[in-house]
N, CA, C and O atoms as a GROMACS GRO file, in nm:
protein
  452
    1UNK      N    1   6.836  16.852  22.614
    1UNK     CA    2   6.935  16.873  22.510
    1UNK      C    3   6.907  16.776  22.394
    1UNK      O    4   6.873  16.658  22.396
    2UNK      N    5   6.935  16.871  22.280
    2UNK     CA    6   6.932  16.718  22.153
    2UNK      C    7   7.028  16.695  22.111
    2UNK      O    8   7.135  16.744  22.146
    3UNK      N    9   7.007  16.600  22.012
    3UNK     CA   10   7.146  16.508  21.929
    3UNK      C   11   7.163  16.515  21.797
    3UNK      O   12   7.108  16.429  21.727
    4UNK      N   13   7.222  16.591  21.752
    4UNK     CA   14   7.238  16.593  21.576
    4UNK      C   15   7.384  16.550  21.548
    4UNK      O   16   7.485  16.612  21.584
    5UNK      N   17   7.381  16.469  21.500
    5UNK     CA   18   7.516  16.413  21.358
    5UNK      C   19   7.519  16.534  21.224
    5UNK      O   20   7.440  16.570  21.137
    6UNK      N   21   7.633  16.565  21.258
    6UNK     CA   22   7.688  16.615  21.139
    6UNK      C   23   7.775  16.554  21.047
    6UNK      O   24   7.868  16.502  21.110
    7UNK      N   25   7.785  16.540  20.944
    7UNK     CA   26   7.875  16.522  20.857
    7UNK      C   27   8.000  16.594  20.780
    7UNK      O   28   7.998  16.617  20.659
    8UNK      N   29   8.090  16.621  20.852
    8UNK     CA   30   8.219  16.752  20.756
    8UNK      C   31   8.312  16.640  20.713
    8UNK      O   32   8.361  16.545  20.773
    9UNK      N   33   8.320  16.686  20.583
    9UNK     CA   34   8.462  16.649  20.510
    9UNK      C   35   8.436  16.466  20.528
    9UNK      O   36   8.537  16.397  20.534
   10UNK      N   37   8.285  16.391  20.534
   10UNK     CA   38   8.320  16.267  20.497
   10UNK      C   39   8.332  16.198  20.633
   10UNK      O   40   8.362  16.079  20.637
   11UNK      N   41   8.303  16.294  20.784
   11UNK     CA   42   8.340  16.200  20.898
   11UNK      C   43   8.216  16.226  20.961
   11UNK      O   44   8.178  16.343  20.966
   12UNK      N   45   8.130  16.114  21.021
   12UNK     CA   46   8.012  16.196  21.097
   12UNK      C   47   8.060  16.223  21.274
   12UNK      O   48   8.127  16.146  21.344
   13UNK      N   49   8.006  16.342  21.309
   13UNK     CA   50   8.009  16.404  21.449
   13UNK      C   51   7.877  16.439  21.521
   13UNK      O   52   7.812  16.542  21.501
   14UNK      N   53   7.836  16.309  21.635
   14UNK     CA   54   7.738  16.361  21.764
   14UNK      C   55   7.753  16.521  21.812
   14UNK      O   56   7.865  16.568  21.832
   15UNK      N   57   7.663  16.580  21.824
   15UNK     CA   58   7.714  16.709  21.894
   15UNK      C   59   7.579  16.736  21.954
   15UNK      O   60   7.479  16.709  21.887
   16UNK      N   61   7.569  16.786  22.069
   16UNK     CA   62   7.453  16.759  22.123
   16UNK      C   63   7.437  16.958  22.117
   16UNK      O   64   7.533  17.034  22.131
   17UNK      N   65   7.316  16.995  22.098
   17UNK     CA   66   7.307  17.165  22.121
   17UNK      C   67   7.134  17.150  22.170
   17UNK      O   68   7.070  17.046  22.163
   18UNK      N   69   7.078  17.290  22.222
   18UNK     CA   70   6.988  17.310  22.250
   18UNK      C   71   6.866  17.253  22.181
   18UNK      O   72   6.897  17.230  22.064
   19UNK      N   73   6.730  17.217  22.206
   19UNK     CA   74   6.637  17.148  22.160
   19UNK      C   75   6.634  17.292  22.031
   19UNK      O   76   6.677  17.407  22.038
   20UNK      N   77   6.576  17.232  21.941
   20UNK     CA   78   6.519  17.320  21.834
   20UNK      C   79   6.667  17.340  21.749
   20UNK      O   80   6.659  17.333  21.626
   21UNK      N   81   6.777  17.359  21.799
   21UNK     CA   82   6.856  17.433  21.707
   21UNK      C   83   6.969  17.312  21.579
   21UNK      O   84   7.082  17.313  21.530
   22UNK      N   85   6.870  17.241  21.577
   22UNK     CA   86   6.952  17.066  21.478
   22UNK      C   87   6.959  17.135  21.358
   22UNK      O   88   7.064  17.129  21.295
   23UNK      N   89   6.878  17.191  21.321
   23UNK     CA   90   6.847  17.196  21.145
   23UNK      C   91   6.966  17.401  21.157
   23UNK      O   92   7.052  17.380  21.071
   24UNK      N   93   6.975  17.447  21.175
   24UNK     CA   94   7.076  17.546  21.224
   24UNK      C   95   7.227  17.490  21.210
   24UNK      O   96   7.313  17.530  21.130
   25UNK      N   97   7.236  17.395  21.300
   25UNK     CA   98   7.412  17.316  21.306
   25UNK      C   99   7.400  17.230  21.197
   25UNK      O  100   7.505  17.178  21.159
   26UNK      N  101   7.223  17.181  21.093
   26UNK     CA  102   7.341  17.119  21.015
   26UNK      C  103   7.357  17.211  20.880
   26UNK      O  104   7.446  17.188  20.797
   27UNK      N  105   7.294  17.280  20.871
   27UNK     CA  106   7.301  17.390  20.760
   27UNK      C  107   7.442  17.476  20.812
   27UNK      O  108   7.519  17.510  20.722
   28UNK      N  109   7.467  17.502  20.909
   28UNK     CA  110   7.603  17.546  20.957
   28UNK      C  111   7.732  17.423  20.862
   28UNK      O  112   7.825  17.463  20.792
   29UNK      N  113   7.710  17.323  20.882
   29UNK     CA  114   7.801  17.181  20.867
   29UNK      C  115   7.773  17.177  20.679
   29UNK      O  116   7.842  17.103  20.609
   30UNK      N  117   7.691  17.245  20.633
   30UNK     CA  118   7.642  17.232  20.507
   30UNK      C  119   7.747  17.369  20.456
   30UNK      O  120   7.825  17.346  20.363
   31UNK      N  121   7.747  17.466  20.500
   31UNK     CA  122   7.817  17.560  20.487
   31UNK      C  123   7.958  17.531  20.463
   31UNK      O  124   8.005  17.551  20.351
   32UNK      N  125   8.037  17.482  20.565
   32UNK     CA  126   8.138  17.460  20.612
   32UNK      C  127   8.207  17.339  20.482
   32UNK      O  128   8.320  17.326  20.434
   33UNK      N  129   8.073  17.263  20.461
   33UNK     CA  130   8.112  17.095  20.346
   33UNK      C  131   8.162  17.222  20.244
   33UNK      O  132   8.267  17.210  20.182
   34UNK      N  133   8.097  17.317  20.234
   34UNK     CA  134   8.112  17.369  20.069
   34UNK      C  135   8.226  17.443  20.046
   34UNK      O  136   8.270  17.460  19.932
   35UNK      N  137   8.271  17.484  20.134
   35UNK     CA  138   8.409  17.576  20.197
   35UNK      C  139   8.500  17.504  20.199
   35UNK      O  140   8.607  17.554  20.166
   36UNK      N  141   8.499  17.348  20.240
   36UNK     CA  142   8.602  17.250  20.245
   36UNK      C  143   8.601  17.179  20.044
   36UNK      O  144   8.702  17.164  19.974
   37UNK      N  145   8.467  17.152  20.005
   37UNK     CA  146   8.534  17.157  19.870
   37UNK      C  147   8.561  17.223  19.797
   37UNK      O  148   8.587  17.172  19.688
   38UNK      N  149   8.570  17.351  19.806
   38UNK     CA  150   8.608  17.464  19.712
   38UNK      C  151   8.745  17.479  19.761
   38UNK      O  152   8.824  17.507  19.671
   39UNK      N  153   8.793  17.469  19.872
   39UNK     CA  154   8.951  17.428  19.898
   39UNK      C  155   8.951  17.325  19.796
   39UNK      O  156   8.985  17.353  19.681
   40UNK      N  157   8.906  17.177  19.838
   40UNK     CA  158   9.008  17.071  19.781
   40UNK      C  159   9.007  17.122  19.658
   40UNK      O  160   9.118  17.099  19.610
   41UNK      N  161   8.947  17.174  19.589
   41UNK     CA  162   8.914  17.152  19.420
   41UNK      C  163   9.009  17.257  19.390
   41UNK      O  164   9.000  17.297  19.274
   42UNK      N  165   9.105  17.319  19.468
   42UNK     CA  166   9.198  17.485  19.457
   42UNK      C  167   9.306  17.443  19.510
   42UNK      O  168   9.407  17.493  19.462
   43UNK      N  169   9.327  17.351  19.612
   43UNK     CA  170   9.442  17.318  19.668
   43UNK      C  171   9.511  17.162  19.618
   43UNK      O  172   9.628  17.124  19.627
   44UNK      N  173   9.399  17.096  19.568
   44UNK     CA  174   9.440  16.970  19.571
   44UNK      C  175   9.460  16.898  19.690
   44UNK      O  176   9.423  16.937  19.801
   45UNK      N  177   9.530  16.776  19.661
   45UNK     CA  178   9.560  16.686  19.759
   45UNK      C  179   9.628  16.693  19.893
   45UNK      O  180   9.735  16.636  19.914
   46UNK      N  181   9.561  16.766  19.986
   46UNK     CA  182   9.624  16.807  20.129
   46UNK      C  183   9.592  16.690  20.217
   46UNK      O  184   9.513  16.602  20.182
   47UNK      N  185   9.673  16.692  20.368
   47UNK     CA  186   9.598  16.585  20.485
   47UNK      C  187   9.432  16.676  20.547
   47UNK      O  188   9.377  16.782  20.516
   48UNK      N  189   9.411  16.589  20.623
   48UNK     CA  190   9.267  16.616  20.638
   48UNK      C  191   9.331  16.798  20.715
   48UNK      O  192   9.292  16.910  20.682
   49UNK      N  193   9.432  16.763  20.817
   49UNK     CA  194   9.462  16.866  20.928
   49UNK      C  195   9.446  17.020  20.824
   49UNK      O  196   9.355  17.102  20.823
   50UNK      N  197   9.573  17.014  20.746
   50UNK     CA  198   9.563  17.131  20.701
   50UNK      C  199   9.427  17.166  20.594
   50UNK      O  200   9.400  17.284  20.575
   51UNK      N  201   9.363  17.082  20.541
   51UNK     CA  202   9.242  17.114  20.504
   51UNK      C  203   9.120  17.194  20.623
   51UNK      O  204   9.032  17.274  20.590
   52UNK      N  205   9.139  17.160  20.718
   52UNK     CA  206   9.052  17.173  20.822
   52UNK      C  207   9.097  17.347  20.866
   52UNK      O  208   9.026  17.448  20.872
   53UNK      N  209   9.230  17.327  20.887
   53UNK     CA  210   9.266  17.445  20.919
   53UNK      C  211   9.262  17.611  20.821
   53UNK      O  212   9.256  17.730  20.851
   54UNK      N  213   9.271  17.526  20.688
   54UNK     CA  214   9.242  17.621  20.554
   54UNK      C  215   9.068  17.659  20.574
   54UNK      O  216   9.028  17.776  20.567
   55UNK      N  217   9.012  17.586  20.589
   55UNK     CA  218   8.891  17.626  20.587
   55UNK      C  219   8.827  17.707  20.715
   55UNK      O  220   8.724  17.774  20.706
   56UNK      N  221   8.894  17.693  20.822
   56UNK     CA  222   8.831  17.765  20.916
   56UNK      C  223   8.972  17.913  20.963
   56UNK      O  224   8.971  17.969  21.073
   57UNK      N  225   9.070  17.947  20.857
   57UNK     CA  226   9.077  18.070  20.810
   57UNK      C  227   8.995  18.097  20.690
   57UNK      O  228   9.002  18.219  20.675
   58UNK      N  229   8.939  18.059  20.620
   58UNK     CA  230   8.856  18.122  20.526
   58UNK      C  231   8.772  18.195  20.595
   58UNK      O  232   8.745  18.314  20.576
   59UNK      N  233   8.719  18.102  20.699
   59UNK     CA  234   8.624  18.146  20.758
   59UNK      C  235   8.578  18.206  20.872
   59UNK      O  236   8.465  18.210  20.920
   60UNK      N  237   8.721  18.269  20.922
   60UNK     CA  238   8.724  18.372  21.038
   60UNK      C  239   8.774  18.442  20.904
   60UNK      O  240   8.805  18.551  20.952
   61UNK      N  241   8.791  18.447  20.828
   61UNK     CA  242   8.846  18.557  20.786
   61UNK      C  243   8.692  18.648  20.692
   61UNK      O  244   8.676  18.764  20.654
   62UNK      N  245   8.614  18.534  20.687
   62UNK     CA  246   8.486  18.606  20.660
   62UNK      C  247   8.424  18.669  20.740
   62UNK      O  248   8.389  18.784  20.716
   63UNK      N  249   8.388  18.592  20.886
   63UNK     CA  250   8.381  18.688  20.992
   63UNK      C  251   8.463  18.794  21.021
   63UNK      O  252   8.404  18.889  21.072
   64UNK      N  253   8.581  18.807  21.004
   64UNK     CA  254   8.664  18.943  20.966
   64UNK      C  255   8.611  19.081  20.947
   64UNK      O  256   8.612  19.184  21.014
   65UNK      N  257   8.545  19.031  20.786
   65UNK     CA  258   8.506  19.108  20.683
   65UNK      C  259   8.408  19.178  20.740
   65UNK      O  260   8.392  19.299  20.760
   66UNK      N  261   8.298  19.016  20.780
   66UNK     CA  262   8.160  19.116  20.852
   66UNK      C  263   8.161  19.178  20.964
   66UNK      O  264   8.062  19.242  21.000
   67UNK      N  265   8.254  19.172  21.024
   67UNK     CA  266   8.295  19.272  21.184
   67UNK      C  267   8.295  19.404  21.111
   67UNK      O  268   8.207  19.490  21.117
   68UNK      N  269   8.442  19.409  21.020
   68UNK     CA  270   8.481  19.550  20.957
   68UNK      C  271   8.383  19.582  20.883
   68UNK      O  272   8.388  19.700  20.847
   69UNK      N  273   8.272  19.509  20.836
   69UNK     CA  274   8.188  19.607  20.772
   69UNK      C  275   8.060  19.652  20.847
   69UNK      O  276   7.981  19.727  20.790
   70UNK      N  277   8.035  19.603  20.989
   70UNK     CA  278   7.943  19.584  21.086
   70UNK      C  279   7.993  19.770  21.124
   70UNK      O  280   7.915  19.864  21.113
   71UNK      N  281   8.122  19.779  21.162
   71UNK     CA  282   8.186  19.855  21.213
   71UNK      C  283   8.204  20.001  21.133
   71UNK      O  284   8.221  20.113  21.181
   72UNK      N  285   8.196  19.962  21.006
   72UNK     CA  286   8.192  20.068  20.893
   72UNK      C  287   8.054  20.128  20.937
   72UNK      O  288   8.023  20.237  20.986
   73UNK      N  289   7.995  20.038  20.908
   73UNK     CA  290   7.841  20.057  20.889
   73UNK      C  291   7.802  20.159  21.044
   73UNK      O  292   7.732  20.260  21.036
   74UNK      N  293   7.847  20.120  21.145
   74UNK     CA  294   7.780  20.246  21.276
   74UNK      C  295   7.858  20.342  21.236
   74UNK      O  296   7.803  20.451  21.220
   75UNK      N  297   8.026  20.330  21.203
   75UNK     CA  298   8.115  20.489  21.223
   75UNK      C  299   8.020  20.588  21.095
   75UNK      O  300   7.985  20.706  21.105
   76UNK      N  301   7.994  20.484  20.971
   76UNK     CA  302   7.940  20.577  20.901
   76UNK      C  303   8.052  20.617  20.817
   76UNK      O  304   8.003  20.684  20.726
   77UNK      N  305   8.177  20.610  20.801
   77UNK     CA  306   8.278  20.676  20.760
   77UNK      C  307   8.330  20.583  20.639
   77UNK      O  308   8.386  20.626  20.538
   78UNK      N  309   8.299  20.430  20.669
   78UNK     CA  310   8.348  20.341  20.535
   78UNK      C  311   8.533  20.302  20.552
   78UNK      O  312   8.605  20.219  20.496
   79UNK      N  313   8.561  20.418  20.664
   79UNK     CA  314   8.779  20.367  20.682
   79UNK      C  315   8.741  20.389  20.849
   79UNK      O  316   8.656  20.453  20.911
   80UNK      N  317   8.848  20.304  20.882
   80UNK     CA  318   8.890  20.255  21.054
   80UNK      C  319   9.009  20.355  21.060
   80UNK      O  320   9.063  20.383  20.952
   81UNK      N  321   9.048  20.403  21.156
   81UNK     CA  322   9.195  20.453  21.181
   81UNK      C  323   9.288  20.315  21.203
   81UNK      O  324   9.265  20.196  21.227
   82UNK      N  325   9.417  20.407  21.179
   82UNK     CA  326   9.543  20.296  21.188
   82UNK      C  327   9.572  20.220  21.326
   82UNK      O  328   9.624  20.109  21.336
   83UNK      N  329   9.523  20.311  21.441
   83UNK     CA  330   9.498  20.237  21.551
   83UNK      C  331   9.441  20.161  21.581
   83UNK      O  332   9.486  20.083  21.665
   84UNK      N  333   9.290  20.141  21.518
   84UNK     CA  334   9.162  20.035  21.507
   84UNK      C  335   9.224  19.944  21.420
   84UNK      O  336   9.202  19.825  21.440
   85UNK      N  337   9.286  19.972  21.342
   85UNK     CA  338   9.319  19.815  21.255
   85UNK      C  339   9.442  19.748  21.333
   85UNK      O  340   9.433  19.628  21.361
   86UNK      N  341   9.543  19.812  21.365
   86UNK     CA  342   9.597  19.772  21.484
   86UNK      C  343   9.535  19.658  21.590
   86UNK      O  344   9.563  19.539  21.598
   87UNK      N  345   9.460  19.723  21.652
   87UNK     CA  346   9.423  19.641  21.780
   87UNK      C  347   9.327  19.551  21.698
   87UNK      O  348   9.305  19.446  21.760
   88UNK      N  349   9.266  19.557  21.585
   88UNK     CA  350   9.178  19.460  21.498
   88UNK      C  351   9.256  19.371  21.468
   88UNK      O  352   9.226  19.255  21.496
   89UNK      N  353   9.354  19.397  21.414
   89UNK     CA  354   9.485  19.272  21.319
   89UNK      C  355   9.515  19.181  21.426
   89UNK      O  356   9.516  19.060  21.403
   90UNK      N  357   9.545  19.233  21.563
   90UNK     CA  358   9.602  19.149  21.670
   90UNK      C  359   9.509  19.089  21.711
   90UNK      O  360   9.532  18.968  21.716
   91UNK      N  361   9.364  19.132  21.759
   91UNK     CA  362   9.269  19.030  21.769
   91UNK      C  363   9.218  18.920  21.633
   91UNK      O  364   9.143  18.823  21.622
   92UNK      N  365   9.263  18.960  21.587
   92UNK     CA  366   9.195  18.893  21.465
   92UNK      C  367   9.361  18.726  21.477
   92UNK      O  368   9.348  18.609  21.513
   93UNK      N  369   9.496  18.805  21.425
   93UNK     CA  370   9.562  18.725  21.474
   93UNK      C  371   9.563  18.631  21.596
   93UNK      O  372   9.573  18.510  21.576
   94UNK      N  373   9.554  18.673  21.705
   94UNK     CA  374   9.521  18.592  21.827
   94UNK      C  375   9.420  18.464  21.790
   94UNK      O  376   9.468  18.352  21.769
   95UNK      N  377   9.259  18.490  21.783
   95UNK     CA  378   9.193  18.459  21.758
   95UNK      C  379   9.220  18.295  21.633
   95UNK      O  380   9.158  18.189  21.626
   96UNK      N  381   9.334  18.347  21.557
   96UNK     CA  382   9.324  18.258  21.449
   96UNK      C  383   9.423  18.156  21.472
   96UNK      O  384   9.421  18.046  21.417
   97UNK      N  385   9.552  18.214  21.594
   97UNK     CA  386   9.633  18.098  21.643
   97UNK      C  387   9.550  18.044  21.708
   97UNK      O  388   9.539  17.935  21.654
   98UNK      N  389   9.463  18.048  21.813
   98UNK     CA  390   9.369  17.950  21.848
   98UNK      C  391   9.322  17.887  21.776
   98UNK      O  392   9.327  17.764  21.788
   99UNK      N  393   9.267  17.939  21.687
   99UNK     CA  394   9.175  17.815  21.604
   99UNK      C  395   9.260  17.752  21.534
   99UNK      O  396   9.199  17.666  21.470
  100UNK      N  397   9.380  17.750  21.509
  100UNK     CA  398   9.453  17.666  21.424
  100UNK      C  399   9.528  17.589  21.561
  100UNK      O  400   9.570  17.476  21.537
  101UNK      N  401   9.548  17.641  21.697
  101UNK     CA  402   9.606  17.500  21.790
  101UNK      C  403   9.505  17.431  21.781
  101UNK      O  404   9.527  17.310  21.772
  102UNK      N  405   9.377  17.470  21.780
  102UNK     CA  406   9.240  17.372  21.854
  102UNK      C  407   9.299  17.298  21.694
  102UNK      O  408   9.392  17.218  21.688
  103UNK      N  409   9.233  17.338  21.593
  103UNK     CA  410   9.241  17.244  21.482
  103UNK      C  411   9.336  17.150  21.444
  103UNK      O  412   9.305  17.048  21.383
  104UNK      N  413   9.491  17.187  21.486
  104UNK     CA  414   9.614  17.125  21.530
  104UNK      C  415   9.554  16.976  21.598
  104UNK      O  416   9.561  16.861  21.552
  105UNK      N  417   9.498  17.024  21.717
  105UNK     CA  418   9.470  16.883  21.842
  105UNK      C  419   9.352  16.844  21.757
  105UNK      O  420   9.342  16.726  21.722
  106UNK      N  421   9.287  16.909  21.731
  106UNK     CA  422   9.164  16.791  21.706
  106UNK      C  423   9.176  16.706  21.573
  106UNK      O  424   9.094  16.616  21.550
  107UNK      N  425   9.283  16.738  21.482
  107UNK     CA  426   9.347  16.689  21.342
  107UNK      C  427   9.444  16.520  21.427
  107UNK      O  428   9.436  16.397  21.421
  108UNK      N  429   9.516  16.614  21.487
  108UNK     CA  430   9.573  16.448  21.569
  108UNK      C  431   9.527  16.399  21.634
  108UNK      O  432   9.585  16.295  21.663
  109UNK      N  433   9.422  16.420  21.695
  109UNK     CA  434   9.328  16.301  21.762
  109UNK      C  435   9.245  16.251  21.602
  109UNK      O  436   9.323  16.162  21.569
  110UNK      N  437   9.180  16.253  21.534
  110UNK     CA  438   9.137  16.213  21.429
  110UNK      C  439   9.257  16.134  21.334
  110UNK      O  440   9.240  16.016  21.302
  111UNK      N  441   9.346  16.187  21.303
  111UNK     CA  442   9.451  16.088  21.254
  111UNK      C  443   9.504  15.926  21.348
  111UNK      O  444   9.547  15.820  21.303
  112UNK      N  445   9.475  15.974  21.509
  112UNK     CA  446   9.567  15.849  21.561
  112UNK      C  447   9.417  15.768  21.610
  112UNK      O  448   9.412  15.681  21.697
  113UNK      N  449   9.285  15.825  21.523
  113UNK     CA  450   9.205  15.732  21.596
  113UNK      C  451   9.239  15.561  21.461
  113UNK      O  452   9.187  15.452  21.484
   0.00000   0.00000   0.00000
């Protein structure tokens, strides 16, 4: 396993991933820096938490996009039925209360360090 430091939002993070894949997570973390200042520079002065959490709905919500257009793209048709967006909205919802508890806990462990 290897060891790459990332840098988001000004804090560095060990994260250990498969040999070869460093330069991947930090261009991922490069992604993510640019997403977090195009918030601050739109939102202004937030705590780190809800910054964190703004940015990673941006960014399921981009993955969103590319599902529904992944999905366009086999039906061929360009529209979902009202049932597919249905069971889409709720996964998509689900999906995003998670990532905002995880971001929740990992915002207060970073504040009370």
């Amino acid at each position: 396993m290897a060891q790459v430091t990332l840098n988001v939002n000004g804090r560095r993070y060990s994260i250990s991933c498969h040999d070869g894949q460093e330069d991947h997570l930090l261009g991922l973390s490069k992604y993510i820096n640019q997403k977090i200042d195009e918030l601050k520079s739109s939102m202004g002065q937030v705590s780190e938490a809800h910054l964190l959490l703004m940015t990673s709905l941006l960014l399921a919500d981009e993955l969103h996009e590319a599902y529904i257009q992944i999905d366009d793209g086999k039906s061929g048709t360009g529209k979902k039925n009202s049932i597919d967006d249905e069971v889409e909205a709720e996964k998509v919802a689900t999906a995003l209360e998670s990532c905002a508890d995880r971001l929740e806990s990992i915002a207060a462990r970073l504040e009370s360090q």
